[in-house]
C-alpha positions in Angstrom: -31.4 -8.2 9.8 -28.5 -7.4 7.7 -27.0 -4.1 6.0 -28.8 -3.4 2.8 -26.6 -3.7 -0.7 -28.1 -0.2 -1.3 -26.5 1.3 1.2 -23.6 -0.5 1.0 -23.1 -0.1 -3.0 -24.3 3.7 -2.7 -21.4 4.7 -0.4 -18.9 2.4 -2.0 -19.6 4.8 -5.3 -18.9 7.8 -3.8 -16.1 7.2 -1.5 -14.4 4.7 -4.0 -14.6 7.9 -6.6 -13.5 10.5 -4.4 -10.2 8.6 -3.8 -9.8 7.3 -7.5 -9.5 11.0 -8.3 -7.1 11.5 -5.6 -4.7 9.0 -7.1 -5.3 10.2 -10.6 -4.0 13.3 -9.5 -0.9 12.7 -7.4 0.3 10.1 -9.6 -0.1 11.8 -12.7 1.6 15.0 -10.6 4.5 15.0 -13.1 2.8 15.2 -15.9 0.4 17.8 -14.4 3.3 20.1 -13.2 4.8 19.9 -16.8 1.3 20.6 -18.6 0.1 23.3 -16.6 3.4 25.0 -14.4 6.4 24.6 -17.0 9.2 25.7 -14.9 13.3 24.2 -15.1 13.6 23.8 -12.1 11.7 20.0 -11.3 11.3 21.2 -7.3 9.5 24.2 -8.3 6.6 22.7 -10.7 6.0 19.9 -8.1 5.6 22.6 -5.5 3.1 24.6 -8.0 1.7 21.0 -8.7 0.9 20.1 -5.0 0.4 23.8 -4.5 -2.6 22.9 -6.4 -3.7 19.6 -4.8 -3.4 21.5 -1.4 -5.5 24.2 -2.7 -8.5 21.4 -3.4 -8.0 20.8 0.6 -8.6 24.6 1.7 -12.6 24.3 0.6 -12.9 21.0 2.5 -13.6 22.9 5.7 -16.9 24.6 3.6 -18.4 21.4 2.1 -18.0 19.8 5.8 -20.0 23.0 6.8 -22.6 23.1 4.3 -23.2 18.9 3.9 -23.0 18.5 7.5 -25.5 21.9 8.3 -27.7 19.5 5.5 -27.2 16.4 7.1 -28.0 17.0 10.7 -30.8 19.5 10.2 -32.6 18.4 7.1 -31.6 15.0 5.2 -28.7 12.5 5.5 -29.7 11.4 2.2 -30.0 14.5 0.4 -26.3 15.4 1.5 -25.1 12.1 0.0 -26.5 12.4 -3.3 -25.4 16.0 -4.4 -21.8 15.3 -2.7 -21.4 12.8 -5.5 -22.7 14.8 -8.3 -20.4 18.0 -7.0 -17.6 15.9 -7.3 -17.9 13.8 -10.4 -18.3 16.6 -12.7 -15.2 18.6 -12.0 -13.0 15.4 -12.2 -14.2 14.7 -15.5 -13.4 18.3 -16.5 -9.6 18.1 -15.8 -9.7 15.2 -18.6 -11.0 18.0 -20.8 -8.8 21.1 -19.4 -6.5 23.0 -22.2 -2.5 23.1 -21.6 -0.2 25.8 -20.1 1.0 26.0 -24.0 -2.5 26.0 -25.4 -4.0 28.9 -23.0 -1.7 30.4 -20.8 -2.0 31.3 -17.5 -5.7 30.3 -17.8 -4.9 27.0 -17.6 -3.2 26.5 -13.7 -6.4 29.3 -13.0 -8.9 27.1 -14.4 -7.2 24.1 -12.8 -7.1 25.7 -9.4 -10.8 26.3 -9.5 -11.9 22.7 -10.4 -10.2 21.5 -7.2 -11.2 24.0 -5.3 -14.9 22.7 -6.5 -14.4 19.1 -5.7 -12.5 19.9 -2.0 -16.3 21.5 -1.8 -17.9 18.2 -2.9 -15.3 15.9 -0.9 -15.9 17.7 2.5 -19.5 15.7 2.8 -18.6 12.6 1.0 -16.4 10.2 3.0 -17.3 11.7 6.1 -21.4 12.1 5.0 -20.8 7.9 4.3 -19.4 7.1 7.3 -22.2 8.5 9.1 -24.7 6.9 7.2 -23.2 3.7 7.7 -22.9 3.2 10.8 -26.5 4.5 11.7 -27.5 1.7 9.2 -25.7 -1.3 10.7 -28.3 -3.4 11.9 -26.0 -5.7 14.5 -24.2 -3.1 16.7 -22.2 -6.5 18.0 -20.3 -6.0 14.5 -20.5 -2.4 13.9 -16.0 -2.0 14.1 -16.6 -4.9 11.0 -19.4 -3.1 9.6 -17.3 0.0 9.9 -14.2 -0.7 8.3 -16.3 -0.8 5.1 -15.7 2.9 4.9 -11.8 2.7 5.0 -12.2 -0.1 2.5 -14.4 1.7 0.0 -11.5 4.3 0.0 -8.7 1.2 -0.4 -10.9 0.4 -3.6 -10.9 3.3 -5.4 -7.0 3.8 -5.3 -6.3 0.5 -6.4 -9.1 1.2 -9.3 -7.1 4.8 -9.6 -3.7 2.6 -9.7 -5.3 0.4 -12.0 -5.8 3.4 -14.8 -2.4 4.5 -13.7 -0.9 1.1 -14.2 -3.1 0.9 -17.7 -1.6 4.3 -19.1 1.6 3.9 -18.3 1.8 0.3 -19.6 -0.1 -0.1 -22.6 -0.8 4.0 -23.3 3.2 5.2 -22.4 3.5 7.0 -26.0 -0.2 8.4 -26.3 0.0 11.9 -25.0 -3.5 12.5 -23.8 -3.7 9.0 -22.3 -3.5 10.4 -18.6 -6.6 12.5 -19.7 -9.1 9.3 -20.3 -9.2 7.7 -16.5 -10.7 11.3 -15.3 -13.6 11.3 -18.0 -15.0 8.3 -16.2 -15.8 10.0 -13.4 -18.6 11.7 -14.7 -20.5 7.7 -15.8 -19.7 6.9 -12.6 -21.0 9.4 -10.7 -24.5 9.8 -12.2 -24.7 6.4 -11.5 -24.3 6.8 -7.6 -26.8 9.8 -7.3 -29.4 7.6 -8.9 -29.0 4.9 -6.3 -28.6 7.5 -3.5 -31.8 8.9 -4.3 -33.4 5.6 -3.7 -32.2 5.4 -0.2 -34.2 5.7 2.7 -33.6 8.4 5.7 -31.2 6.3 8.6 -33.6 4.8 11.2 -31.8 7.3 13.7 -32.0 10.4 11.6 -36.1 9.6 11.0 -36.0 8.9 14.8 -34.7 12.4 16.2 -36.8 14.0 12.9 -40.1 12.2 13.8 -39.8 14.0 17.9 -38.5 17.1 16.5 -35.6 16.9 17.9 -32.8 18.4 15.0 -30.6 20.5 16.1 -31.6 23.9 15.1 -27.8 24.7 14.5 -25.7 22.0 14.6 -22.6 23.8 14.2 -23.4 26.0 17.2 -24.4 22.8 19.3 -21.3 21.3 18.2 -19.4 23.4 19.9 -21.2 24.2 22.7 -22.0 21.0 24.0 -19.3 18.6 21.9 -15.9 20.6 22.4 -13.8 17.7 24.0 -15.5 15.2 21.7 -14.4 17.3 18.5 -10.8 18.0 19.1 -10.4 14.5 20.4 -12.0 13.1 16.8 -9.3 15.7 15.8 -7.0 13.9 17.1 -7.8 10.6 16.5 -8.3 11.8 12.2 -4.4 12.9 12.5 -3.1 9.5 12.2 -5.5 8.7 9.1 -5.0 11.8 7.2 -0.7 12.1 7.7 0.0 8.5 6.8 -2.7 8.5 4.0 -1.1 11.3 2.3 2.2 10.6 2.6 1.9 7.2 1.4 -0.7 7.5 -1.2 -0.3 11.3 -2.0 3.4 12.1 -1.7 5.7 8.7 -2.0 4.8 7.7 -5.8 6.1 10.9 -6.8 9.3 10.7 -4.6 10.2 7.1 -5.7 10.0 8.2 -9.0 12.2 11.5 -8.8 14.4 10.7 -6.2 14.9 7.2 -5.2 15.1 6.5 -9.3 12.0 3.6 -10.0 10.0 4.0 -13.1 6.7 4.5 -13.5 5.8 1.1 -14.2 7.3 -0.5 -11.3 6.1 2.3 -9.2 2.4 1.0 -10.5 3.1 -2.3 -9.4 4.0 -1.4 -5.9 1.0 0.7 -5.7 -1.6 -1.9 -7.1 -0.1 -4.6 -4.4 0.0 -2.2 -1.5 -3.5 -0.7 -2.3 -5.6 -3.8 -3.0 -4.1 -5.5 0.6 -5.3 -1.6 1.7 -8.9 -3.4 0.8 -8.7 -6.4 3.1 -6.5 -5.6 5.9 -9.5 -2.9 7.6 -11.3 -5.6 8.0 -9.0 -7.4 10.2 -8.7 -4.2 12.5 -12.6 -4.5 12.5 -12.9 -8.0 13.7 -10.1 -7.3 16.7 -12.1 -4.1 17.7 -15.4 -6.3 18.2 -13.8 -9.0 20.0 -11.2 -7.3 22.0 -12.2 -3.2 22.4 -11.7 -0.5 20.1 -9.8 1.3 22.1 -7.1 -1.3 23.2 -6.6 -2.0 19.7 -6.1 1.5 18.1 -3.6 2.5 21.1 -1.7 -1.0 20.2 -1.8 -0.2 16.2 -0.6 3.8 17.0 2.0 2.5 19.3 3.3 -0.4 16.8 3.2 2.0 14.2 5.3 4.6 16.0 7.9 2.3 16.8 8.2 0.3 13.5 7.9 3.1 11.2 11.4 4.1 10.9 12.3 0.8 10.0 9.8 0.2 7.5 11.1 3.3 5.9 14.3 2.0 5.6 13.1 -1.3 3.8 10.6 1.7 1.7 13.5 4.0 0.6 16.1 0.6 -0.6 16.6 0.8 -4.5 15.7 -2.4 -4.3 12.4 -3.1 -5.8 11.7 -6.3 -3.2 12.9 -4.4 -0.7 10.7 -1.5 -1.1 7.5 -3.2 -1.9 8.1 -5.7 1.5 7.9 -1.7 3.4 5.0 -0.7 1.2 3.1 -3.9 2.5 4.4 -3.8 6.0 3.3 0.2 6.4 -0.2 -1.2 5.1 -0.2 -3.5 8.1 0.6 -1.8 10.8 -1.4 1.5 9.5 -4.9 -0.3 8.8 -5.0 -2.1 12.1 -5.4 1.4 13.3 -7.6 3.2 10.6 -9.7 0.5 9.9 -11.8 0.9 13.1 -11.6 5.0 13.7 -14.1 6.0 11.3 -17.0 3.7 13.7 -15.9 4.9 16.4 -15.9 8.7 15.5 -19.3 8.3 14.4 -20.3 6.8 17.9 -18.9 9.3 20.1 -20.8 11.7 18.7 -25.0 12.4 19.0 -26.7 11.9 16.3 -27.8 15.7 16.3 -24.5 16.8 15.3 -23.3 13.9 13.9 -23.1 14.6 10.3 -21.2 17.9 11.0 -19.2 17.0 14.2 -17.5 13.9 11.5 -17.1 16.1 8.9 -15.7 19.4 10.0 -13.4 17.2 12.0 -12.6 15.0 9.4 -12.0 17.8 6.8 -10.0 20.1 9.1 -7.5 17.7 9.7 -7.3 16.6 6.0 -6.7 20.1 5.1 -4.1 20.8 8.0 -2.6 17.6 8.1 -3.7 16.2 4.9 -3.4 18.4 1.9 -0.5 20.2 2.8 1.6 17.1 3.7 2.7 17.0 0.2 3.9 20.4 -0.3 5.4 20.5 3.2 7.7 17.3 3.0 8.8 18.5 -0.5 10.3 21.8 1.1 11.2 20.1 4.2 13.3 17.4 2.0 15.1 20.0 0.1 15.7 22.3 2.8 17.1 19.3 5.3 18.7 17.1 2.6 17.5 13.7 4.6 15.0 11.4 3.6 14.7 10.7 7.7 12.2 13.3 7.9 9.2 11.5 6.9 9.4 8.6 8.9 9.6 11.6 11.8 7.3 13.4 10.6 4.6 10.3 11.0 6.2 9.6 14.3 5.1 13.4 15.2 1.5 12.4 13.9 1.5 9.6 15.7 2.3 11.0 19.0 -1.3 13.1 18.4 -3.4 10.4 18.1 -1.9 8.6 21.0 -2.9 11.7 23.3 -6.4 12.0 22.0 -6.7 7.5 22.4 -5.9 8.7 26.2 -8.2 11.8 26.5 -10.8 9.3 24.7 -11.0 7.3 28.0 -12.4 10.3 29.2 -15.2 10.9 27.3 
């Protein structure tokens, strides 16, 4: 047997959007925070801007409630295909959204809402996939390599997002609503992956527990009931995805191009390098996890990472464009040999009767605590402590997390 291109290509959509909106936004955060939060002062429209992106994170927690409730209790399937809908639609609309100069305060308002909307949408995507996946994978011998398809789907759609980034600021520099077009495709896109979601079929797990009625009459109450130690160690395990993720790919464009002084262009090209290796590399932690043990590898990528990071941010932080994009690829390494094989085996510790909402409310409360706020946070922390130290040590502090819940894992 072998993993059907529908499920595959059905996921691939929706995670590969989800995180092709992501970049849109934090890459095109200077622009935003001069659109809609005019301010003089260039620290206090990024914080507005990233105010906003964090915002988007806040409702995360709800869409992990409400697609996970669906998922466990009614249809894995249904979930999937109105995530995907949920979140195409309000991307598009920032492509259409009137200016600070054009409508006022309406504008940030209006803006505020539409993220709020997709952090609704987001909270069952990438987790809702995850879970489908791996209760698809037909040859649990290669489920870590099946697996890291879900951390690759999200590699694709940043380097698509840098791709439009790369395209605007190249060949569109002059055209002012250039930065407008690559969030209109969403909404193409995105009609395209609900029609093929609706074609898929319930997992072979899912239809199992459904056929013996066996759902979980409330899967968030059975969650954490019977699940506690499973769900804060998942918790833990999440913190090393989400702080590294959005430092790198949420918060570090942005800072090259402010502070350490690159251009846009050249910020492009370190971004489209270091995200299309992001495609390959989870691959590779796959492969060791099958052959080797999931958890011997994940506690030697956390623990490689941990030591090597302050280095690598060195190298990151050099003026020097070789210089930096050697760190870029090096932090791409070291971090995907980690997060390449977490998202399989979240979705095995947990039953299948809560596992739509156990992966999702644990996924999506770390995003929002350690994820959407990570932007805002290192901002204030760099201008308060006037070192650029602070956010290799701040991923050394994530780090530490995860290597406490890799221990408490033995456990389970």
């Amino acid at each position: 047997m072998r993993l059907s291109p529908k499920v595959v290509v059905s996921g691939v959509i929706g995670n590969t959007l989800e995180n092709y909106d992501y970049v849109l936004y934090a890459n095109f955060a200077v622009i935003i925070s001069k659109m809609f939060f005019p301010a003089g002062d260039l620290y206090t429209s990024l914080i507005a801007t990233f105010g906003v992106f964090a915002a988007g994170f806040l409702t995360r927690p709800i869409g992990a409630l409400i697609f996970g409730h669906i998922g466990d209790k009614y249809s894995r399937k249904t979930a999937l295909s109105f995530s995907i809908m949920l979140m195409s639609f309000p991307t598009s609309l920032i492509g259409l959204l009137p200016t600070y100069s054009e409508i006022g305060i309406l504008a940030p308002i209006a803006l505020v809402i539409i993220r709020m909307m997709q952090g609704i949408s987001i909270g069952g995507e990438t987790s809702g996939f995850m879970t489908y996946l791996m209760e698809s994978v037909p040859n649990q011998k290669r489920k870590h390599l099946f697996g890291a398809i879900a951390l690759s789907s999200t590699a694709l759609g940043i380097f698509l997002g840098f791709v439009a980034v790369f395209i605007c600021n190249f060949y569109f520099a002059d055209v002012e609503y250039a930065w407008r077009i690559p969030f209109l495709i969403s909404l193409p896109v995105g009609i395209v992956g609900f029609y093929i979601r609706s074609k898929l079929d319930e997992t072979p797990e899912f239809q199992k527990l459904k056929s013996k009625n066996l759902l979980a009459k409330s899967p968030f109450l059975e969650l954490f009931k019977e699940h506690k130690t499973r769900f804060f160690v998942i918790c833990g395990l999440f913190v090393s995805i989400s702080v590294p993720f959005y430092i790198f790919f949420g918060f570090l464009a942005t800072f090259l191009t402010k502070v350490i002084g690159y251009n846009q262009l050249q910020v492009s090209q370190i971004y489209l390098a270091s995200s299309f290796a992001f495609i390959i590399l989870p691959f590779l932690s796959g492969f060791l996890s099958d052959r080797f043990g999931v958890g011997k590898v994940l506690l030697f990528a956390i623990l490689a990472f941990a030591v090597l990071v302050m280095p690598i941010f060195s190298l990151i932080l050099q003026p020097d464009f070789a210089l930096t994009l050697s760190g870029c690829l090096l932090f791409i390494f070291v971090i995907t040999l980690y997060q390449g094989s977490v998202p399989s085996l979240v979705t095995q510790i947990f039953p299948t009767e809560v596992r739509a909402i156990g992966t999702a409310l644990s996924f999506n409360m770390i995003s929002v605590i350690f994820g959407g706020f990570t932007p805002l946070v290192l901002t204030w922390l760099l201008k308060t402590t006037e070192t650029n130290a602070i956010i290799p040590a701040y991923l050394i502090f994530s780090s530490l997390i995860s290597i406490t819940a890799l221990i408490f894992f033995k456990e389970i």
